[in-house]
C-alpha angles and dihedrals in degrees: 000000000000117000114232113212142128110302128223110249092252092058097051098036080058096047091040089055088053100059094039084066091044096050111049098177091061111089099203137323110234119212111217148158129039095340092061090032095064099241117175103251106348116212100215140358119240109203120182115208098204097201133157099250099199088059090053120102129218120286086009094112092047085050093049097046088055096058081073098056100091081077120066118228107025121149112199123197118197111215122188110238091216094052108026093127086066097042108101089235098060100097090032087056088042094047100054108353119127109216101223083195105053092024097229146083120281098224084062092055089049099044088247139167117203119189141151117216126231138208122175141153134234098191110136096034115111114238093262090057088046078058097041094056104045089053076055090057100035084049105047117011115072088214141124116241100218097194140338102298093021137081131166118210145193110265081229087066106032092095081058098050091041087062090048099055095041092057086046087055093223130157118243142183112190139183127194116227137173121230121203109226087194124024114212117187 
């Protein structure tokens, strides 16, 4: 019998471009969420079959959602290739989603920035902690502090700076945003 558990990337980008070859009528499969964001221990893997609907034939997409079976907790979206900018998970998929077909990120396609943004206190801390935890942020996170308090920082490192805060023990409100690199008008 076959486990079933969480595969490595590798794993899935290979099975993904299998059945990419095998399905011609599916445009790409996006990874997303907590797996390709490099979560410690996800708990699952989203994957989005961007497909032309109206090209499928009946029973194709249940075919195709078995392939991934072999693999335990995988949640599978179905978006339509013709109206992906007015499916919900559009920004989501353009903010954080690996394109297997193309084997990059799709921010990086679009010229993309994605960040969350940060605000925290430090109140409490005694100044050797303030210092402490700035070295921490300086060390390990890729971000901007903004101002004291505030710190944006790439999508790609938010799970890492997540971690930091909570064993800091440190109290956070965040919002996710999209910066254009280039702006084309």
């Amino acid at each position: 019998m076959i486990s079933k558990q969480l595969p490595n990337l590798e794993s899935l980008k290979k099975l993904c471009k299998k059945v990419l070859k095998n399905y011609p009528e599916l445009k790409d499969i996006i990874i997303f969420g907590s797996f390709i964001r490099k979560k410690n221990n996800p708990k699952d893997i989203d994957l989005a079959l961007i497909i032309q609907k109206y090209k499928v034939k009946s029973g194709t997409i249940g075919k195709i959602t078995k392939e991934f079976d072999i693999f335990k907790k995988i949640d599978i979206e179905v978006i339509d290739s013709e109206n992906i900018y007015l499916d919900p998970l559009f920004w989501r998929i353009a903010r954080e989603g690996f394109s297997v077909k193309h084997n990059k990120f799709i921010s990086k396609s679009a010229q993309i920035k994605p960040v969350v943004f940060y605000e925290y206190s430090l109140n409490g801390l005694s100044k050797t902690k303030k210092v402490q935890f700035n070295r921490a942020i300086h060390n390990t996170i890729k971000g901007n502090i903004i101002k004291k308090g505030s710190i944006w920082v790439p999508i790609s490192e938010s799970e890492k700076f997540k971690e930091l805060i909570n064993s800091w023990n440190l109290k956070t409100k965040s919002f996710e945003a999209v910066f254009m690199d280039k702006a084309r008008i």
